[in-house]
DRENVEX-33157 format. One record per residue (C-alpha): x, y negated, z negated; residue in three letters. Coordinates in steps of 0.2 Angstrom, whole numbers, padded with zeros to 4 digits, always signed. Each point is the difference from the previous one (the first is absolute). Layout:
<nodes>
XYZala ...
</nodes>
This chain:
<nodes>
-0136-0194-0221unk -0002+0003+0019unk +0000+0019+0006unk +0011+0007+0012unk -0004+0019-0001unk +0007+0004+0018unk +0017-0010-0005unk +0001+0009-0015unk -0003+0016+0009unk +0011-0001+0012unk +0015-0005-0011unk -0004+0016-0011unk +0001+0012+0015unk +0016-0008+0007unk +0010+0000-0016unk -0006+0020-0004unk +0005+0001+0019unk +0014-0006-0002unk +0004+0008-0016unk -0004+0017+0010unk +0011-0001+0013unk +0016-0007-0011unk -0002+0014-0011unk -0002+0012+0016unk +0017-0005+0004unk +0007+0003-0018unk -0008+0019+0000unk +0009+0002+0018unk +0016-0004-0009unk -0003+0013-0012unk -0005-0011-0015unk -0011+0009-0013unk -0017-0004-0002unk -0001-0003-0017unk +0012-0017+0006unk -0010-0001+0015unk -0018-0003-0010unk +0009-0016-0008unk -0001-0009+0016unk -0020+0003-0001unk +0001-0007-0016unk +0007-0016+0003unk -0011-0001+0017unk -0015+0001-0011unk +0006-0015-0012unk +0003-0009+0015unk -0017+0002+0008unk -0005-0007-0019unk +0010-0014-0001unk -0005-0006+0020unk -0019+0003-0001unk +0000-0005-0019unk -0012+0014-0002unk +0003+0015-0010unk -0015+0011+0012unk +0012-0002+0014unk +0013+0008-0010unk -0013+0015-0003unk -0003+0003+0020unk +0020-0003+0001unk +0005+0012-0013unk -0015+0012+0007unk +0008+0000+0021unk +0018+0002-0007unk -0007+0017-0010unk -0009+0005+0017unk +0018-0005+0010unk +0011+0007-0010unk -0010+0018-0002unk -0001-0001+0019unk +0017-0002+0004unk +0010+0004-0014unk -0007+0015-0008unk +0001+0018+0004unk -0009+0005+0010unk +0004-0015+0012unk -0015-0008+0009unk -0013+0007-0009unk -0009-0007-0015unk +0002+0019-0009unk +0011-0003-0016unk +0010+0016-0002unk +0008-0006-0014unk -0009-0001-0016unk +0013-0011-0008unk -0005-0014+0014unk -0017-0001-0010unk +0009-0008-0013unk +0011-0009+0009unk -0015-0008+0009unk -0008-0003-0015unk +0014-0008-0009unk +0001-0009+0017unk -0018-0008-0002unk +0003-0005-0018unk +0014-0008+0002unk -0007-0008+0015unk -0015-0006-0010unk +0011-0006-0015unk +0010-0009+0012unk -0015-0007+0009unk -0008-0005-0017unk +0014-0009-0005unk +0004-0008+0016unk -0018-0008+0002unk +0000-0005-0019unk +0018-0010+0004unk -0007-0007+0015unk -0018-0005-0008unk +0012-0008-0016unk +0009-0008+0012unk -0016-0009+0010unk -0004-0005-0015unk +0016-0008-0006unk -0001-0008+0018unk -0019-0006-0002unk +0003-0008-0019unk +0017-0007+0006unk -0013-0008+0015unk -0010-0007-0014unk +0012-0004-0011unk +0008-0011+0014unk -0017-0009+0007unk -0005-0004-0019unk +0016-0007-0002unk -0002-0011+0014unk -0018-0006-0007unk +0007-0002-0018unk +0015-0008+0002unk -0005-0012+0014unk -0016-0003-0011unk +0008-0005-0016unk +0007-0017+0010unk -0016-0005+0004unk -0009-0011-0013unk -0013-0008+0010unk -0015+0011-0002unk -0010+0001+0018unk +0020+0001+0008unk +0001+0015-0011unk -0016+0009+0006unk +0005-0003+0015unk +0017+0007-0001unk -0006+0015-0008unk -0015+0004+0015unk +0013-0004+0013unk +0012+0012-0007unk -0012+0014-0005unk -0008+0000+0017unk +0018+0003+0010unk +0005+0014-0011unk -0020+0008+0001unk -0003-0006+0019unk -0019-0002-0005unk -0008-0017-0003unk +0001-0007-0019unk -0009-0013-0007unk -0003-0007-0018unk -0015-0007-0009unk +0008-0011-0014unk -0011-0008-0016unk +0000-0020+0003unk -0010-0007-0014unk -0016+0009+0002unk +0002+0006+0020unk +0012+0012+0009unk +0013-0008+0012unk +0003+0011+0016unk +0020+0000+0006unk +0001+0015+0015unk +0012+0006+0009unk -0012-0002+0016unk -0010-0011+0006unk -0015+0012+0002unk -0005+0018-0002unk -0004+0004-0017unk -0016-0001+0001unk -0002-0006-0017unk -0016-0010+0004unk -0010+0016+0003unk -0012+0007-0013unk +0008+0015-0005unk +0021-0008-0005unk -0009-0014-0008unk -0009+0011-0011unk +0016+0011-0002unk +0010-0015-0005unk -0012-0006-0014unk +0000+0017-0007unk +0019+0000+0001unk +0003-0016-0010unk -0014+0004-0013unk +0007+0017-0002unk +0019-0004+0001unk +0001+0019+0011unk +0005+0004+0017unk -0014+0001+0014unk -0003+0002+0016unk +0006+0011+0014unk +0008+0019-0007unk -0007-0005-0018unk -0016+0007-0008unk -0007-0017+0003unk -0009-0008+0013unk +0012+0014+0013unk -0010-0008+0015unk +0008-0015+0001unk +0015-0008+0008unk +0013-0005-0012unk +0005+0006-0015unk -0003-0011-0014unk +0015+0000-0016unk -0003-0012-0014unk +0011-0013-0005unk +0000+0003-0019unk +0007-0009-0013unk +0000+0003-0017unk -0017-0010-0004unk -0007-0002+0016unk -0002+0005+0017unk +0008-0013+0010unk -0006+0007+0018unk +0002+0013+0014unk +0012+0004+0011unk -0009+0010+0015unk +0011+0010+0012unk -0007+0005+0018unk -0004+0017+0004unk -0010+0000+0016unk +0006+0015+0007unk +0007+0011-0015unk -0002-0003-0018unk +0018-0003-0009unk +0011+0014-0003unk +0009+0006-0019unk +0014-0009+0003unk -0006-0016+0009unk -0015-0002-0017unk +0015+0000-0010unk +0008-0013+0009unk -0013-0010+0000unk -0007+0003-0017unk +0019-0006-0007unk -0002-0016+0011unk -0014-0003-0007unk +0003+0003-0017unk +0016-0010+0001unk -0010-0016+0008unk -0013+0002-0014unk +0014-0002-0012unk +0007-0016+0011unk -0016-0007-0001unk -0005+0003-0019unk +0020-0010-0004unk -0004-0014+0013unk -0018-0001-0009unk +0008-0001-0016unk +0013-0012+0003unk -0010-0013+0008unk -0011+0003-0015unk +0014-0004-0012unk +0004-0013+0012unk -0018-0010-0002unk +0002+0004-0019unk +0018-0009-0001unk -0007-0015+0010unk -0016-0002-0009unk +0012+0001-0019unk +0010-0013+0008unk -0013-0012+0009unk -0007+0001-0019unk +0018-0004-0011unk +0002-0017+0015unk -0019-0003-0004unk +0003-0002-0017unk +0017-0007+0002unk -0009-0013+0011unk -0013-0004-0010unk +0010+0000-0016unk +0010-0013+0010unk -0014-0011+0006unk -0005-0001-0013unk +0015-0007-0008unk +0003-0009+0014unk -0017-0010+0002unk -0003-0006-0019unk +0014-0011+0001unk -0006-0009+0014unk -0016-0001-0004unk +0002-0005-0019unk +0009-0015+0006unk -0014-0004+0013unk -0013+0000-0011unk +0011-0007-0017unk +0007-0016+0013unk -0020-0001+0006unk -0005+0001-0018unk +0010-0013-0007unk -0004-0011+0015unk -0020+0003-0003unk +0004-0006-0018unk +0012-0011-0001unk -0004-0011+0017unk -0005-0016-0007unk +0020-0001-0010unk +0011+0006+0014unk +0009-0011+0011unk +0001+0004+0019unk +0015+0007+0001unk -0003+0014-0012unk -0018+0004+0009unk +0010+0001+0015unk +0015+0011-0008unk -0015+0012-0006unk -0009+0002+0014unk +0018+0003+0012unk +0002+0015-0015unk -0017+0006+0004unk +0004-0002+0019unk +0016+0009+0000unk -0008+0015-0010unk -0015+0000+0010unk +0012+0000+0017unk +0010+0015-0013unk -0016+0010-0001unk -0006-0003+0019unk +0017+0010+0003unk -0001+0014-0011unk -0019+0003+0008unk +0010+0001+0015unk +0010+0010-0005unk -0011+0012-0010unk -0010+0000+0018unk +0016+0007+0011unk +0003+0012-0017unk -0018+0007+0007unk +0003+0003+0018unk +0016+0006-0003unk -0003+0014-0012unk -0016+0003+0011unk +0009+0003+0015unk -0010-0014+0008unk +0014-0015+0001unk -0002-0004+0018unk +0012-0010+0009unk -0007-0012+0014unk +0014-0007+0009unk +0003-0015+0010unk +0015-0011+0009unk +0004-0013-0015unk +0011-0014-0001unk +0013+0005-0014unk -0001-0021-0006unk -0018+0002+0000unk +0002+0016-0012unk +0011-0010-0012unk -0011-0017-0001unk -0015+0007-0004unk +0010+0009-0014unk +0008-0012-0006unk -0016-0011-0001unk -0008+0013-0013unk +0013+0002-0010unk +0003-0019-0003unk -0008+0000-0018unk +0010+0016-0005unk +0015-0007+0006unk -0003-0018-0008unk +0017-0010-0002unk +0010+0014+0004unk +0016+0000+0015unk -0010+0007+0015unk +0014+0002+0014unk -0008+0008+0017unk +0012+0005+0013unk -0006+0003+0018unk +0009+0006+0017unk +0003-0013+0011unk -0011+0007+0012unk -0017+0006-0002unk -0004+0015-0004unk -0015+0013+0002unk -0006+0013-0008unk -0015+0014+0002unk -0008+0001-0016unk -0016-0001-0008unk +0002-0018-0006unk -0013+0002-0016unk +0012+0014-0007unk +0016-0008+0003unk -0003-0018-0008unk -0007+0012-0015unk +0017+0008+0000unk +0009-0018-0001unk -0013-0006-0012unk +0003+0012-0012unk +0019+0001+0001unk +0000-0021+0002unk -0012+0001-0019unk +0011+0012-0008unk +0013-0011+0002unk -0007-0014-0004unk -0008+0008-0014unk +0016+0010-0010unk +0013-0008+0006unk +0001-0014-0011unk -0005-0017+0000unk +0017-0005+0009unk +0001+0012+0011unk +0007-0001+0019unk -0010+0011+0011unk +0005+0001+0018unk -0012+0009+0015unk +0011+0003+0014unk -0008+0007+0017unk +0017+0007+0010unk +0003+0013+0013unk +0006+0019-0006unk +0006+0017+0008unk -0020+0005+0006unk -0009-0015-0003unk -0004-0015-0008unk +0004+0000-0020unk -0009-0013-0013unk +0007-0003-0016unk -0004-0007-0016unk +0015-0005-0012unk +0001-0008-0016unk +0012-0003-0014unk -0011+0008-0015unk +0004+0013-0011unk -0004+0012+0013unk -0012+0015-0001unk -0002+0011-0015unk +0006+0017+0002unk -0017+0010+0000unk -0005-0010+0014unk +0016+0001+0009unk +0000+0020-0003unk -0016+0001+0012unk +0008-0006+0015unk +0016+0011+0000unk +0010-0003+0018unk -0015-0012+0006unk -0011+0015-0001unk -0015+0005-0010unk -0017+0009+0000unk -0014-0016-0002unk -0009+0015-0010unk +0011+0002-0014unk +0004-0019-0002unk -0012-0008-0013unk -0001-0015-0007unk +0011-0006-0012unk -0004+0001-0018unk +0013-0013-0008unk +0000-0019+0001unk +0004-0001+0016unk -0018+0003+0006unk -0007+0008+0017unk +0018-0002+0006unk +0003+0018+0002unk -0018+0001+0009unk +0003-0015+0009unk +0019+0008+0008unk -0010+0017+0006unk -0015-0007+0008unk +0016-0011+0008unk +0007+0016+0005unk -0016+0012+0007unk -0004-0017+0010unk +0017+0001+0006unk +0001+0018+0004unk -0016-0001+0010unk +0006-0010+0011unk +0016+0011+0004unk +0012-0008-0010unk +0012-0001-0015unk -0002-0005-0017unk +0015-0006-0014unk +0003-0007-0017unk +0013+0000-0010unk +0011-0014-0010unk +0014-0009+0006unk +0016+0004-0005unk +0001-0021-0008unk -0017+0004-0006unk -0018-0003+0004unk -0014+0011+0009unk +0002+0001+0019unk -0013+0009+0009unk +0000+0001+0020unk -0010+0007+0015unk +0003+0005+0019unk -0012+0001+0012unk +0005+0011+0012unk +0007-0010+0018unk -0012+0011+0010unk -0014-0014-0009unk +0010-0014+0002unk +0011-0013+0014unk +0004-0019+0002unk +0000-0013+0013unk +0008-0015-0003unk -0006-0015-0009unk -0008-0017+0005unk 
</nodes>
């Protein structure tokens, strides 16, 4: 606290002054001085409660004595007390002066004290309750530095653990002087001790910052370091910052430990897809495969007594499962990308017709004798898409079709303008989806990692409709299926009009 001793002096002698002068007055008007002395009395608690220091009251309390035996006593003028009563009038004087004094300064210092807590209480509030919105770690930091560094006016820094360094987030650009011998040496001593150090600490005084640990209940999960170039922090301004850095500490240990449960959570479920997956390959290739190899067997062996239309019957049922399995590797190769984070979409302007023949071509053995309807705008339309993914997504939702919907099946792929795009369908008259598919893509929207494969008959259908999906999604647009209210599975796409136009055909 700043001094003002000639303030303070002169506000004692001008309220004893004036104390003087009113009580003058009253013994001129014939008032007794026993009434007189109160007014002394409540000048010295004034002086108190002004200068906030109880010494003031003393000297107060010592010139009213002097004034009032000047000019009040017998005989008049004179500092000679004739009256041996006025000793004890002057001594009960002081002490009550002194009580008074006592009690006044104690009021006052409990009251700069319920003012400095309430200061505290109100900038830790601030901090806290500003902090506990933030969840991104570094912003968080950040936030707290920022804040700290207002209500100190001193430049705050701190040195967080990320992995096995220590990330720097300031409050200023430069100045700390952390680089220098002597902080870097204070700071490792800091995070191996987990104590405070640094400037007005036991520990390495010299330097320019005081260093407080950020301790969590295991570790020590960095430093906070706040300047002190020109005066080491006060009692008041340590505990603020001490309380900042204790509740930061506590932030970061809960941010720590979430993201920690977080990469626990995603490994358990990467691990029951994996298994899921696999369980479901598994399932889903031996079928294929079995009738490869039995149709190739009984080829082998039986040549010489088949005719040429069995051969050729075979060898389309080993086609069409070979075309089956070059799907599923497909598929099982955008499964990868996707949950790796690394399905990358190259796009190019593409002729929807285009899209759809190329489709339609490699689905021709799924499809067999079935009714293929394809219904196209009149005008040619074009899409930004990355071509490879998108005749994937028709591929596996023309095969699914073609595959469960029964050998009678009508399946209708209709291209058609919507409400933000351009939307691709896929319609047939089957028995429609099962449920537990259906149940993945609520509202046309799902979470690729937490769709697995299917594990019923109806194989790599489920897979087949998310890997549809992600594609989907990564290129910004929407995803549905469901089952028509007459029956069979619908399943439909927009790609967002941003990626696509028209122009008029030939």
């Amino acid at each position: 606290m700043r001094k003002n001793y000639p303030l303070e002096t002169a506000k004692t002698v001008a309220i004893t002054a004036f104390c003087a002068i009113f009580s003058f007055a009253l013994d001129n008007l014939g008032v007794r001085v026993e009434n007189v002395m109160m007014i002394f009395i409540v000048g010295v608690l004034i002086v108190v409660v002004e200068t906030k220091k109880p010494a003031y009251g003393i000297i107060s309390s010592a010139l009213s004595i002097g004034f009032f035996n000047f000019f009040l006593t017998e005989p008049r003028y004179t500092f000679i007390v004739d009256d041996p009563n006025y000793f004890i009038t002057f001594l009960i004087f002081l002490v009550v002066t002194l009580i008074a004094s006592s009690l006044a300064g104690r009021l006052q210092k409990q009251a700069n004290i319920a003012r400095i807590n309430a200061e505290n209480a109100r900038i830790l509030y601030e901090i806290s309750s500003g902090g506990f919105l933030i969840t991104d770690r570094e912003r968080l930091i950040r936030y707290s530095v920022d804040k700290l560094s207002s209500a100190l006016r001193r430049g705050v820094f701190v040195m967080s653990r990320k992995g096995a360094a220590l990330e720097k987030i300031s409050s200023e650009e430069a100045g700390d002087g952390t680089e220098e011998p002597d902080e870097s040496r204070a700071i490792d001593w800091c995070l191996a001790n987990a104590e405070t150090a640094g400037a007005g600490t036991g520990r390495f005084s010299s330097t320019k910052n005081r260093y407080i640990p950020l301790k969590s209940r295991n570790m020590t999960l960095g430093v906070m370091g706040v300047a002190c170039p020109e005066s080491p922090l006060g009692d008041n301004e340590s505990l603020i910052a001490e309380t900042v850095a204790s509740q930061l500490a506590l932030a970061l240990e809960q941010d720590e430990l979430y993201h920690n449960n977080e990469r626990s959570r995603m490994e358990i479920e990467r691990e029951k897809v994996r298994n899921g997956l696999l369980r479901s390959i598994s399932h889903d290739l031996r079928t294929p495969l079995t009738s490869i190899s039995g149709s190739a067997d009984f080829i082998i062996e039986s040549f010489d007594k088949l005719d040429t239309k069995t051969i050729i019957s075979l060898l389309a049922d080993i086609s069409s499962e070979s075309t089956w399995l070059h799907g599923m590797v497909e598929n099982l190769l955008h499964m990868t990308r996707i949950r790796d984070g690394k399905l990358l979409v190259s796009a190019s302007r593409e002729i929807v017709d285009d899209l759809i023949d190329e489709a339609v071509s490699k689905t021709k053995r799924l499809i067999g004798d079935r009714s293929l309807s394809v219904i196209l705008p009149a005008r040619v339309i074009t899409v930004e898409v990355d071509p490879t993914l998108i005749v994937q997504v028709l591929v596996n939702l023309l095969g699914n079709a073609g595959k469960y919907a029964g050998e009678t099946a009508a399946i209708t792929l209709r291209v058609e303008h919507a409400q933000g795009g351009v939307r691709f369908s896929v319609r047939d008259d089957g028995p429609g989806f099962p449920a537990e598919i259906l149940s993945r893509f609520p509202d046309g929207h799902d979470d690729v990692r937490e769709s697995g494969a299917s594990h019923d008959g109806k194989r790599g259908m489920g897979m087949g409709l998310s890997i549809c999906q992600a594609i989907v999604q990564a290129h910004g647009g929407s995803f549905k299926a469901v089952n028509g209210p007459q029956g069979g599975a619908y399943v439909s796409f927009v790609i967002p009009s941003a990626a696509s136009s028209e122009k008029e055909g030939d």
